[in-house]
N, C-alpha and C positions, 0 to 999 in steps of 0.2 A: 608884478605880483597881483594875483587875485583879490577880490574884495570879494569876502564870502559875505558880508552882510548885505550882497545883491541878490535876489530871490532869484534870477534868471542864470548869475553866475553860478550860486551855489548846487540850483538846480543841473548845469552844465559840470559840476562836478561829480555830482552823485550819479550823473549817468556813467560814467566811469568806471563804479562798480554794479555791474549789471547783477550780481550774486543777490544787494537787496532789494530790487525788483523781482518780488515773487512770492505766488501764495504757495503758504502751507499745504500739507494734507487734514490743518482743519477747515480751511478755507477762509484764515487770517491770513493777510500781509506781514510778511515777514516786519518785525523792529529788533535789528539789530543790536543788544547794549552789553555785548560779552569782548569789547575792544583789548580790555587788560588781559584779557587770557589769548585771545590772537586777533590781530587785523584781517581786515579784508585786503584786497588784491586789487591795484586798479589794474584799466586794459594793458597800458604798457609794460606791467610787470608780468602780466599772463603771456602780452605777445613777444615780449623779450626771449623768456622761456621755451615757448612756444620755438621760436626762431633759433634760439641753440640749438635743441635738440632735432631741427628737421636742417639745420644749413653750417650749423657751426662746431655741433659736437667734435670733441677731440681732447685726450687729458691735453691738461698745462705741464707748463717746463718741460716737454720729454721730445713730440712729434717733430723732425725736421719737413715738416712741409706746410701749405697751406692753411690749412683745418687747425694743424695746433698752432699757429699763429694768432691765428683768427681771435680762438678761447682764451689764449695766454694775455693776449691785448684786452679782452672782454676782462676778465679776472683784473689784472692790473691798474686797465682802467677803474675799475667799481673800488679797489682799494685806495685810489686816489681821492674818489668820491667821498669816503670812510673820512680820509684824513682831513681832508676840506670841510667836514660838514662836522667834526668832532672837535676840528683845531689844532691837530697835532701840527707839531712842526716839520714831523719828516715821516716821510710812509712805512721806513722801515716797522715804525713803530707802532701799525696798525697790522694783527694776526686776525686771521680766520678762523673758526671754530665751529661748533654745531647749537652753538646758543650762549646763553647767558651762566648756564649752571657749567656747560665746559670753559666760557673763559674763570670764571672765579676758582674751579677745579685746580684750575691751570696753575693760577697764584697761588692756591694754597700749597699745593705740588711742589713746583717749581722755586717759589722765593721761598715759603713757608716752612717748607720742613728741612730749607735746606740753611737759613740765617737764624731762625725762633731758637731759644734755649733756653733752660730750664731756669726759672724768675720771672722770664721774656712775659709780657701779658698783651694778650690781644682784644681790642674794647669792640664789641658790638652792641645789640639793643635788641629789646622783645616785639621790635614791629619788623623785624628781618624774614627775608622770605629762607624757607629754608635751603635754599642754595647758598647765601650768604650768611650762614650757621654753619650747616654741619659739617661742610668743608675744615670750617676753621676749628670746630670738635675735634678733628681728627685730625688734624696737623699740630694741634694741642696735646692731644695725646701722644703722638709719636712723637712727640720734642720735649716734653715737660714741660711746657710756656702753660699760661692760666688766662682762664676767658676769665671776663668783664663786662659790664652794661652798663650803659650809660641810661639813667632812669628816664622816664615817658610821664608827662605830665598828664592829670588826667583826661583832657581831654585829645590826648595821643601823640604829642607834639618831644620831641627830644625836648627834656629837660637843661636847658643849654647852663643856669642860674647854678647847677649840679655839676657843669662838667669838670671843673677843676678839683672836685672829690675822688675824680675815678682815672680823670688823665694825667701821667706824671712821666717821670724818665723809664719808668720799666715796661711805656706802654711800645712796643714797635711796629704795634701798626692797628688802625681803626678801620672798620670796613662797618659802610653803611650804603642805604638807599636813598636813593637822590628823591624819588616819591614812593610812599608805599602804596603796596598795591592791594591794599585793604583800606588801611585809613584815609589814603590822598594826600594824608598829609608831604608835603613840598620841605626837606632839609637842608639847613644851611648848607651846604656843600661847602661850599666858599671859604666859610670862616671855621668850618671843622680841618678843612688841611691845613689854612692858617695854622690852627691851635697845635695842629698834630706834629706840626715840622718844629714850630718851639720847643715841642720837646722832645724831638728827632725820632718820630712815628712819621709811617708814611699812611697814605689814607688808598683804600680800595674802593671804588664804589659802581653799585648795582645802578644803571643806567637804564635796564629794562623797559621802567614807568617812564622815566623823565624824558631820553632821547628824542621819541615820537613825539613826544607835546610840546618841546620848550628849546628852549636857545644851549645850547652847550660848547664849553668851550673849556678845554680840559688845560691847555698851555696858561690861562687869563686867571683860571682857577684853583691850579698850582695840585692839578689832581695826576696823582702817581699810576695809578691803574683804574680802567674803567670798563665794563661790559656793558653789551646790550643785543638783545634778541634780533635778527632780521627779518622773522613772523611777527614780529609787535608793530616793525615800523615799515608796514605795508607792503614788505617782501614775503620771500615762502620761506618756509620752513627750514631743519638742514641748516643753516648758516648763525651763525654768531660773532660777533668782535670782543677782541680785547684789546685793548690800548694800554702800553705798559712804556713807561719813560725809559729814552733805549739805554740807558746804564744802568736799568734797574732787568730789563730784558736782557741784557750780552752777560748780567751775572748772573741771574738762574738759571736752572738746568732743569734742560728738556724733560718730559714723564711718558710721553707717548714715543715710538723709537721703530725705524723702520726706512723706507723710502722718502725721497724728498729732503728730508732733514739732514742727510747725513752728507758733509766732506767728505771722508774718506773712511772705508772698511776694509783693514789689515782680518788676517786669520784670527788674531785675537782682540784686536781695539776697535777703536770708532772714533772719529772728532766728527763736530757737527758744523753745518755750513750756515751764513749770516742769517742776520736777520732780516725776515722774519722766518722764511724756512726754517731754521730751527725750533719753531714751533707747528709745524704746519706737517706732522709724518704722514705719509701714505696717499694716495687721492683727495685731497681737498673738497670742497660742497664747492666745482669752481662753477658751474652753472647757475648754482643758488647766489650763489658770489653776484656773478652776472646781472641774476633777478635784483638781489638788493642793492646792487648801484644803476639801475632802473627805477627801483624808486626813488632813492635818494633824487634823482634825477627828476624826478615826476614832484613828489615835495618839497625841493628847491624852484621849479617853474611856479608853483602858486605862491609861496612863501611861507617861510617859518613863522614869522609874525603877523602874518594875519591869519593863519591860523590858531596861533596861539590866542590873539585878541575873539576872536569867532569861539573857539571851545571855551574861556574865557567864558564870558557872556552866558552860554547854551549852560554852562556848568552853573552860576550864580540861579538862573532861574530854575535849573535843574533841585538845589538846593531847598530854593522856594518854594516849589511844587511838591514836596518831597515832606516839607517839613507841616504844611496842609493834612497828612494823612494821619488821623487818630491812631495812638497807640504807634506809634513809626518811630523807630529813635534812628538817628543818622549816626554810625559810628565815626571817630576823628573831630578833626578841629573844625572850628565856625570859618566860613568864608569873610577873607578870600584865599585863607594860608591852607588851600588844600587844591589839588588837581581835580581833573573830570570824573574821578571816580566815586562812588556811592555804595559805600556796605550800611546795611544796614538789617534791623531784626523787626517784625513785628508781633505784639503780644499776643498768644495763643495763636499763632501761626508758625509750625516747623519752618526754615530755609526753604526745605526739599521740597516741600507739599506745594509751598509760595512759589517756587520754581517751576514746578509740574503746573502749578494753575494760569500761571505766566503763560508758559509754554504754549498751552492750549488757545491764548487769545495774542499768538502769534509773538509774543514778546520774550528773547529769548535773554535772560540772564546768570549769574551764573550762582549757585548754592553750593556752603562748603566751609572747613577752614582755609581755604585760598592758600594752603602748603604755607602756613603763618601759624602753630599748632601753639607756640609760647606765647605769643599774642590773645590768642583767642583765651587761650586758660587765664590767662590776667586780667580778659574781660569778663570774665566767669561764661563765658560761649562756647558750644561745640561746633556750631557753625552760624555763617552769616548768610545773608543775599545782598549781591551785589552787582549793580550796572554801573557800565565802563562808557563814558560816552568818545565820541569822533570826530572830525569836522564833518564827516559824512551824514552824521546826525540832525535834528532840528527839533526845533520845540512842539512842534505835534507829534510827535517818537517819545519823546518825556511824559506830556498829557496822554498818549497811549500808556504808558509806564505808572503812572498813578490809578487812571483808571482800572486798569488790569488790577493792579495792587487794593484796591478797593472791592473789587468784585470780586477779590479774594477772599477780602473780611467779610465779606455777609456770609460768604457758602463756609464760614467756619464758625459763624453766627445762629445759625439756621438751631 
């Protein structure tokens, strides 16, 4: 495993992504800090890609020759990768998707509007991205079950001191986010499935933020369903995972319906074939498949934990430096109970302007409600600015990030 707190290693890593090596068209160096909205790509997920589509292209499951071997092995392989690196026990139990808002789609789809009924309540909370809302909206509505919140302390943290107000037998199932991707705030994951299986809820959770930065282990954890994006955790685009416990997979039922999926098509019927195929209709993203067990591959060779210990670190000073800047309020909790990421507002400063002024001195981050719109309204906010940081990152990209943010206050001073 790498020691990224080696100036020579780290250095050896960042050459990797040669994307931030490079000047602007203002004629800034690029600072990357828009990690929470998508990663970058190292070489071996670019030459992976690269390499299918010029030697190995071919759909999966279908080809008797060569080339669909080749892809079907690649695919299968990278879903191994999935399960190894997630914890599951058995690969069935890891499906492909196109991201994080189709696997939760999927659950809400699938288990949701086919077991919820009308009493039924489903607990979420106002720091949820909205993939992990409106889904359950509308699985709500179609079934008659009732949404719930589990209150946010003020300074963004699940109100845990509360939970036993709002969790009870009529709840069937919690879906939360393992870190938000506003606040940073880090949730018990752990002790919320604990809570939710006492009283025979199962628990969902939005893997997004957390997968990329932290250790996960969804069998250790006792977590029922879990997403995450394959563009977050330094794969491309096109792919997504759901992790669903296979008795909780072999009882829902498919929502997409077509090729792949199906056993057998009579003139009038359909049964559908194992898992996960059953989930998987049509062409699959299997190249992108490919790419993201590429990286997992690439992120297992440095290691999970020191990376974690490295962003760790780069994030506490990040805080530091952050908290230096007049009029700057940090949205979320005090460190250390928050991840790499930084929303935050400055007084007499729009997001957007802050952003565009960023921009300009090469610092690229990101302005918005970050698709958090119930969040933001409870912070009395239309929008934030916020930098996501990387292992790729280092502490002179942070002192760019302040100073940038500073020479934004005077030109709004002036």
């Amino acid at each position: 495993m790498a020691d990224l707190s080696d100036d020579a290693t780290w250095r050896t890593i960042r050459a990797e992504f040669p994307i931030l090596d490079q000047t602007l068209r203002t004629g800034k160096k690029l600072v990357y800090l828009d990690t929470a909205a998508t990663a970058q790509k190292p070489n071996r997920v670019v030459d992976c890609i690269r390499q299918c589509y010029e030697r190995d292209n071919s759909n999966v499951h279908r080809g008797i020759h060569e080339l669909g071997d080749r892809m079907t092995t690649l695919l299968e392989d990278a879903r191994e990768q999935v399960r190894e690196l997630l914890g599951a026990r058995e690969v069935e139990e890891i499906v492909f998707t196109s991201g994080t808002t189709m696997s939760l789609n999927l659950v809400a789809h699938g288990w949701g509007r086919k077991f919820l009924r009308a009493g039924d309540v489903v607990l979420l909370n106002e720091m949820e991205h909205h993939a992990n809302l409106v889904p359950w909206y509308e699985a709500a509505k179609a079934t008659g079950a009732e949404i719930r919140h589990i209150p946010l302390t003020t300074d963004g943290r699940l109100d845990m001191d509360q939970l036993d107000t709002v969790l009870d037998r009529q709840v069937k199932l919690v879906a939360v986010t393992a870190m938000s991707n506003v606040l940073g705030t880090i949730n018990p994951v752990a002790e919320l499935a604990r809570r939710a299986h006492d009283v025979g809820a199962l628990i969902a959770v939005d893997g997004a933020q957390s997968v990329p930065h932290g250790m996960t282990d969804v069998t250790r954890d006792q977590i029922d369903f879990l997403a995450f994006s394959g563009h977050k955790f330094y794969g491309p685009t096109g792919v997504g995972v759901l992790y669903g416990r296979r008795e909780l997979l072999e009882a829902m039922d498919p929502f997409l319906f077509g090729g792949h999926m199906i056993r057998e098509v009579t003139r009038d019927s359909a049964t559908w074939a194992d898992l996960p195929a059953k989930f998987e209709a049509g062409t699959g993203p299997f190249i992108q498949a490919a790419g993201l067990g590429a990286a997992i591959a690439y992120i297992k060779q440095i290691g999970m934990e020191p990376i974690m210990a490295y962003e760790h670190e780069l994030a506490r000073y990040a805080g530091e430096r952050l908290a230096e800047v007049p009029e700057l309020t940090i949205l979320g909790p005090a460190w250390p109970d928050r991840g790499a990421i930084f929303s935050f507002v400055v007084e007499g400063v729009h997001p957007h302007d802050l952003s565009d002024l960023l921009d300009r001195q090469g610092v690229a981050i990101r302005a918005g409600h970050h698709c958090t719109m119930p969040l933001h309204d409870r912070l009395g906010l239309a929008a934030s600015a916020r930098a996501s940081l990387a292992f790729y990152n280092n502490r002179e990209e942070v002192d760019s990030l302040v100073e940038a943010i500073l020479a934004a206050r005077r030109v709004f001073r002036r």
